[in-house]
C-alpha positions as CSV (number, residue, x, y, z in Angstrom):
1,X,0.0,0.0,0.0
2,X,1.5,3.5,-1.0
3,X,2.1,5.4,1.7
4,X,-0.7,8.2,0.4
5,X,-3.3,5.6,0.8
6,X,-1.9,4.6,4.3
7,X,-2.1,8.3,5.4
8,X,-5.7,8.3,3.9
9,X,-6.4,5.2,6.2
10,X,-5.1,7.3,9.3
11,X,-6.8,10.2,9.0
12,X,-10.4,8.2,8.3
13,X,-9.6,6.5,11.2
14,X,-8.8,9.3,13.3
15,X,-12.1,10.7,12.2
16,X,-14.1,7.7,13.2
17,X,-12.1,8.1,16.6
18,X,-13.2,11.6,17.5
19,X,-17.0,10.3,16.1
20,X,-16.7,7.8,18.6
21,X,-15.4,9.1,21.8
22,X,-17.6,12.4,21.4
23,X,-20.0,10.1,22.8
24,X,-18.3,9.5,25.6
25,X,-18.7,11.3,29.1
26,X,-16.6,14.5,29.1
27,X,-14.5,14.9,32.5
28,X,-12.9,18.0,34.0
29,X,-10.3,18.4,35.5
30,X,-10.2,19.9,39.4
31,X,-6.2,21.4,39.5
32,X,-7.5,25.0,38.0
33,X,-5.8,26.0,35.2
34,X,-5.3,22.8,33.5
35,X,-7.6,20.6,31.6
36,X,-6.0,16.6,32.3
37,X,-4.9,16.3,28.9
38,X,-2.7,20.0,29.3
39,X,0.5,17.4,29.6
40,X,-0.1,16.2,26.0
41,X,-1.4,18.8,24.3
42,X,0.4,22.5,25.5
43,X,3.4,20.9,28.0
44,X,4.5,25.0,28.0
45,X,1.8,25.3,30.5
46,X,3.6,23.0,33.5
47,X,6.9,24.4,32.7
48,X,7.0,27.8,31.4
49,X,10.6,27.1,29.9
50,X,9.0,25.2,27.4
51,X,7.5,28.4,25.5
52,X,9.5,29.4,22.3
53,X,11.1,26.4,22.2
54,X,9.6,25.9,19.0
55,X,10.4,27.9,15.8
56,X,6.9,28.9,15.1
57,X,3.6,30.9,16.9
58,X,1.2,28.0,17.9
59,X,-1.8,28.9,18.8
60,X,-4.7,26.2,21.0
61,X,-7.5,25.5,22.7
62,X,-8.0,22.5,25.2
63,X,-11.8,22.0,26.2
64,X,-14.1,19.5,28.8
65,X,-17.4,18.8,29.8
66,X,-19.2,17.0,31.8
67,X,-22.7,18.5,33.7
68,X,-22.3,21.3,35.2
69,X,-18.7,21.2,35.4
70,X,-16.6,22.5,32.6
71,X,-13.3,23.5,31.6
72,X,-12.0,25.6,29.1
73,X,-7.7,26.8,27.9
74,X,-6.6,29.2,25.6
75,X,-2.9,28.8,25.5
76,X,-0.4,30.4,22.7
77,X,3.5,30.7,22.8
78,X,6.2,31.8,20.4
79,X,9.8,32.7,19.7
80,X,10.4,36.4,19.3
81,X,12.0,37.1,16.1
82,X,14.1,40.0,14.0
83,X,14.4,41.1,11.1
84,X,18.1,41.8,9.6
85,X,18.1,43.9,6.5
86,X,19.4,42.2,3.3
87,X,21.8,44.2,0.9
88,X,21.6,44.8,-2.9
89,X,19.1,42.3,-4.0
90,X,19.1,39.9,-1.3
91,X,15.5,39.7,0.8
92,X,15.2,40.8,4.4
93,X,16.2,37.4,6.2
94,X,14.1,36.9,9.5
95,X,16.0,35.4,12.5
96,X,14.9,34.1,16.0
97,X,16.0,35.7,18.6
98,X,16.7,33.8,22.1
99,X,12.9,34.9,24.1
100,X,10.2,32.9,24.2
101,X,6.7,34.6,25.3
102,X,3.3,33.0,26.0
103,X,0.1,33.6,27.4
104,X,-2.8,31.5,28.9
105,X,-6.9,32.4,29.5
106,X,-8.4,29.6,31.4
107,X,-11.8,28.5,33.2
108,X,-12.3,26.1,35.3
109,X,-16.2,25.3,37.2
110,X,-16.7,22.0,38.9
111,X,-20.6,22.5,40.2
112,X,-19.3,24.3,43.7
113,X,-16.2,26.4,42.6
114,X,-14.6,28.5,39.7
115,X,-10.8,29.5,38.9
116,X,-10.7,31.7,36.2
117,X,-7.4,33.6,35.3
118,X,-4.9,34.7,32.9
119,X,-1.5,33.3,32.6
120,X,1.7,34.9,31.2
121,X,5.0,33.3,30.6
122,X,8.9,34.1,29.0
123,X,12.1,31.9,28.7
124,X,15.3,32.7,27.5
125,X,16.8,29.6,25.3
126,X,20.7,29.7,25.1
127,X,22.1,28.1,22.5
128,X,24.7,25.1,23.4
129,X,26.3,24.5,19.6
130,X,27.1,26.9,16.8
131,X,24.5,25.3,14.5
132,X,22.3,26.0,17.5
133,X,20.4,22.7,17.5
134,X,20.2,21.7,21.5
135,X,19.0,24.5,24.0
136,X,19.2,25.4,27.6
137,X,16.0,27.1,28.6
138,X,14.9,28.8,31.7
139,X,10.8,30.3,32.5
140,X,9.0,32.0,34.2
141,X,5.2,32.7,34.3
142,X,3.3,34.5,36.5
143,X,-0.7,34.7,37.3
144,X,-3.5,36.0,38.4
145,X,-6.9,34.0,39.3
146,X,-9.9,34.6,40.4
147,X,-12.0,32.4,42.8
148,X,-15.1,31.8,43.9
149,X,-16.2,28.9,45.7
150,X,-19.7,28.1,47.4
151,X,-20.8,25.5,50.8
152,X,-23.0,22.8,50.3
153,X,-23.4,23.3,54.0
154,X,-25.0,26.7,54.0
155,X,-24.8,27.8,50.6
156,X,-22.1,31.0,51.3
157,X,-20.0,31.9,48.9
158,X,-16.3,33.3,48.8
159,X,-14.6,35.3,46.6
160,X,-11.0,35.6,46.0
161,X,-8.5,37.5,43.9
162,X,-4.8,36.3,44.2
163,X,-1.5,35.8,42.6
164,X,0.9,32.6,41.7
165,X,3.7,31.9,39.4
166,X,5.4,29.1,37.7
167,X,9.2,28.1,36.7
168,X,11.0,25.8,35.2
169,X,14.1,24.5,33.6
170,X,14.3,22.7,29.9
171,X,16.8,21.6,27.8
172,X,16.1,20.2,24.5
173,X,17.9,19.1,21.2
174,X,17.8,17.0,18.6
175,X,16.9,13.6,19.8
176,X,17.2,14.2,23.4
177,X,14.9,16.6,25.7
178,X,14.3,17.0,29.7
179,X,12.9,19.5,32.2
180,X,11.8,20.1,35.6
181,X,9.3,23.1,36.6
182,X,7.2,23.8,39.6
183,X,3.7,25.3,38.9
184,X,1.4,27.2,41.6
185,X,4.5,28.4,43.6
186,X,2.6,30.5,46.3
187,X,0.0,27.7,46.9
188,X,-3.8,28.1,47.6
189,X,-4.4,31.8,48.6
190,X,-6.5,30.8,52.0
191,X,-6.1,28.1,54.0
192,X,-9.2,26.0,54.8
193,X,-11.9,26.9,57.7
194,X,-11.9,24.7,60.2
195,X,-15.2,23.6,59.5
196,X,-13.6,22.7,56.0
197,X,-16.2,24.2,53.8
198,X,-14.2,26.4,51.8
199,X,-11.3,24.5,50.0
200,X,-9.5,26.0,47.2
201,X,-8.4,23.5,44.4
202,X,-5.0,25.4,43.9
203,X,-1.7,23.3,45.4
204,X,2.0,23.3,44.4
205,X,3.0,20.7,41.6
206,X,6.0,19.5,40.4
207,X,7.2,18.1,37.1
208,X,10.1,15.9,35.8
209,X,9.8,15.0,32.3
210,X,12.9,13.0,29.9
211,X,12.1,11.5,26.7
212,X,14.6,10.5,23.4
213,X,13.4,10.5,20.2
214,X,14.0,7.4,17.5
215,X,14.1,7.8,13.8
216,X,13.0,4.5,12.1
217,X,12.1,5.9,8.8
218,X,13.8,8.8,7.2
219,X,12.1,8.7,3.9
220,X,9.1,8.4,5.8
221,X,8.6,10.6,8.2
222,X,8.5,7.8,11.3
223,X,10.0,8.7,14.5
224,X,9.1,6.7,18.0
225,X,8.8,9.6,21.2
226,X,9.3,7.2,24.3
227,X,9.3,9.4,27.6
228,X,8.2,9.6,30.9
229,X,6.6,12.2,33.1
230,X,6.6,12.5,37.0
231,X,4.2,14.4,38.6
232,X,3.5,15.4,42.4
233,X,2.3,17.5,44.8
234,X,3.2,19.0,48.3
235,X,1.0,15.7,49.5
236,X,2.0,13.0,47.4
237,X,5.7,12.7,47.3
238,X,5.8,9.8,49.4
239,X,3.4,8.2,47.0
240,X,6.3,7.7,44.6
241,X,4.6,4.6,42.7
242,X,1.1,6.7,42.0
243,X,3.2,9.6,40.4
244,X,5.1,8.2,37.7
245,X,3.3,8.2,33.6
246,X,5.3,6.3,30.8
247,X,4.7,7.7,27.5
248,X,5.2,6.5,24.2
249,X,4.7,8.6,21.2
250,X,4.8,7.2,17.3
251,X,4.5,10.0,14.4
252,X,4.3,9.6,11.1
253,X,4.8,12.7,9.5
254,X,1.7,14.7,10.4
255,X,-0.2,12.1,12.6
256,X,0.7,11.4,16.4
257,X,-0.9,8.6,17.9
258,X,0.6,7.8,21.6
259,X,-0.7,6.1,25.0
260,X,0.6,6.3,28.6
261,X,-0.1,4.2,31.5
262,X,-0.1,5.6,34.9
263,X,1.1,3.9,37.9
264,X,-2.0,4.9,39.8
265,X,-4.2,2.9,38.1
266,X,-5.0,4.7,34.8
267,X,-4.3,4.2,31.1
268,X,-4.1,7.3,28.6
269,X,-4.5,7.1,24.6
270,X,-4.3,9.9,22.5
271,X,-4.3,11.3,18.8
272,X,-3.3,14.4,17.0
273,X,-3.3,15.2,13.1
274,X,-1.4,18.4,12.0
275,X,-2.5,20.3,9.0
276,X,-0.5,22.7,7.0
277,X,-2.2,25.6,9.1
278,X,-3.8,23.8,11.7
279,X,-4.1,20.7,14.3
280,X,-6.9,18.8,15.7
281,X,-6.4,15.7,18.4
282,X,-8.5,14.1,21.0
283,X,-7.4,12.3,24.7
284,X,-9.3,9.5,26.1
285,X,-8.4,7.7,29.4
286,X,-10.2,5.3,31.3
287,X,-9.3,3.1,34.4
288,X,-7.6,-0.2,34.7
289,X,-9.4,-1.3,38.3
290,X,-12.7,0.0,37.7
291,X,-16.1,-1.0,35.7
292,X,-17.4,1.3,33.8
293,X,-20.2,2.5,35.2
294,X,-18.1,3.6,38.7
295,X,-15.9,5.5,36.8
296,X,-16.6,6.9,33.3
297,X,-13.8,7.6,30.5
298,X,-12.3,10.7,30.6
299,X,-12.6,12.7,27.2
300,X,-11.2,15.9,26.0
301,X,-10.6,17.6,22.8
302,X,-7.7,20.4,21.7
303,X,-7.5,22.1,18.4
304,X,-5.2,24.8,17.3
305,X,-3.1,26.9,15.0
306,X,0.6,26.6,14.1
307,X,2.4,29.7,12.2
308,X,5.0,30.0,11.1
309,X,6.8,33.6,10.2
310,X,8.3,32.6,7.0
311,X,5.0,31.6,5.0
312,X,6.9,29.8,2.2
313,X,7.4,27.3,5.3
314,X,4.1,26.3,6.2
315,X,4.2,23.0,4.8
316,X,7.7,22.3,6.2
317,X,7.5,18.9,8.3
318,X,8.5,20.9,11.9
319,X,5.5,21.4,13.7
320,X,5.8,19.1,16.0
């Protein structure tokens, strides 16, 4: 089979996917800021060193539903570029300078309380090689939420303005990438009443994440992503076991398909097709332990734009 038709079989397929699961119960996510699938999809927003460390503007949205709770991010980052002038008939040649920038609007309602917020984040990448293929990146990002959060108990309601920040550290080259970041630095801006009604989703997290990728077909366009990403929290870093996801990535030029089984119980699969302009991709993960019934898929959708500054570009194979 050429490898035209095969594409043609993927994309069908990855149509029939998102026609399936949309049938599925939508879950969101309780961490504010972060719809689950935010570690797939737009990984700049757990470490902010991760923004601009791609040569293009991406642009994306992560959504969930499920009832009356909901959960909605609009994420972009970029690297800053310049423009050096050409001489005598050469063109102006555009250049990447070494800032990344990003910003993040975000919503997040689970029936009793709402974080909603904007998110803005930089980096600076330093170059390690003179062909400037592996970076060293440092970010920050800093926030500013909004709470409001009601009793079941005596249906009271508190509001709450109040800042946090992000960093992190990445480095990343050609085959090899790792980073480590820690997100809601200043914590939950109250601590709770003693009669524990009001209880602020918002908690420190930290991230490791290391993954090498493996070229098995140039001609192709085949590479195999397999990584790992360790997450935990002020309360769950003696639960080593329950904080570790194994990730395995396969791409074939512009499809992703990938799956990721977490210690704690759950398993992940996800899928992602990249147009010239645009992406679309889907995340669906379900328990290993449980029936059905007791504890219902989790399903989310992203879409999104890539953009690159130099439009002759746009069908280059880099956007991922």
């Amino acid at each position: 089979m050429a490898f035209k038709s095969i594409r043609q079989v993927i994309f069908k397929s990855l149509l029939i996917f998102l026609f399936v699961i949309a049938g599925f119960p939508v879950k969101g996510q309780q961490t504010p800021l972060n719809p689950i699938s935010y570690w797939v999809f737009t990984p700049h927003i757990y470490n902010p060193a991760m923004v601009g460390s791609k040569d293009f503007l991406s642009v994306g949205i992560n959504a969930a539903f499920q009832g009356a709770a909901n959960t909605q991010l609009l994420s972009g980052n970029t690297r800053i570029t310049k423009t050096n002038s050409g001489y005598f008939s050469s063109p102006d040649i555009t250049e990447f300078r070494n800032i990344g920038v990003g910003a993040a609007v975000f919503n997040d309602f689970d029936g009793a309380s709402r974080n909603t917020g904007l998110n803005v984040s930089g980096s600076y990448q330093i170059p390690l090689n003179t062909r400037k293929l592996s970076y060293f990146s440092v970010g920050l990002a800093v926030k500013t939420e909004f709470n409001s959060i009601k009793s079941d108990v005596n249906k009271l309601v508190k509001k709450n303005a109040y800042p946090n920040a992000d960093i992190g550290v990445y480095y990343y080259g050609p085959n090899f990438f790792t980073g480590i970041s820690a997100v809601n630095l200043l914590g939950s801006p109250w601590k709770p009443d003693s009669l524990g009604l009001f209880r602020v989703p918002v908690s420190r997290e930290y991230f490791f994440t290391a993954g090498y990728k493996i070229l098995l077909s140039k001609s192709l366009d085949i590479v195999l992503e397999p990584s790992v990403l360790i997450l935990a929290t002020d309360s769950t870093f003696s639960k080593t076991g329950n904080n570790i996801y194994p990730i395995l990535k396969l791409y074939m030029e512009d499809f992703c398909l990938g799956t990721s089984f977490h210690s704690g119980g759950k398993t992940s699969f996800f899928v992602q097709y990249r147009y010239p302009r645009f992406f679309i991709g889907a995340y669906y993960e379900l328990a290993n332990k449980t029936a059905y019934y007791k504890n219902k898929p989790t399903v989310q959708f992203t879409m999104g734009l890539n953009i690159q500054s130099d439009k002759s570009r746009l069908n280059h194979h880099s956007h991922w």
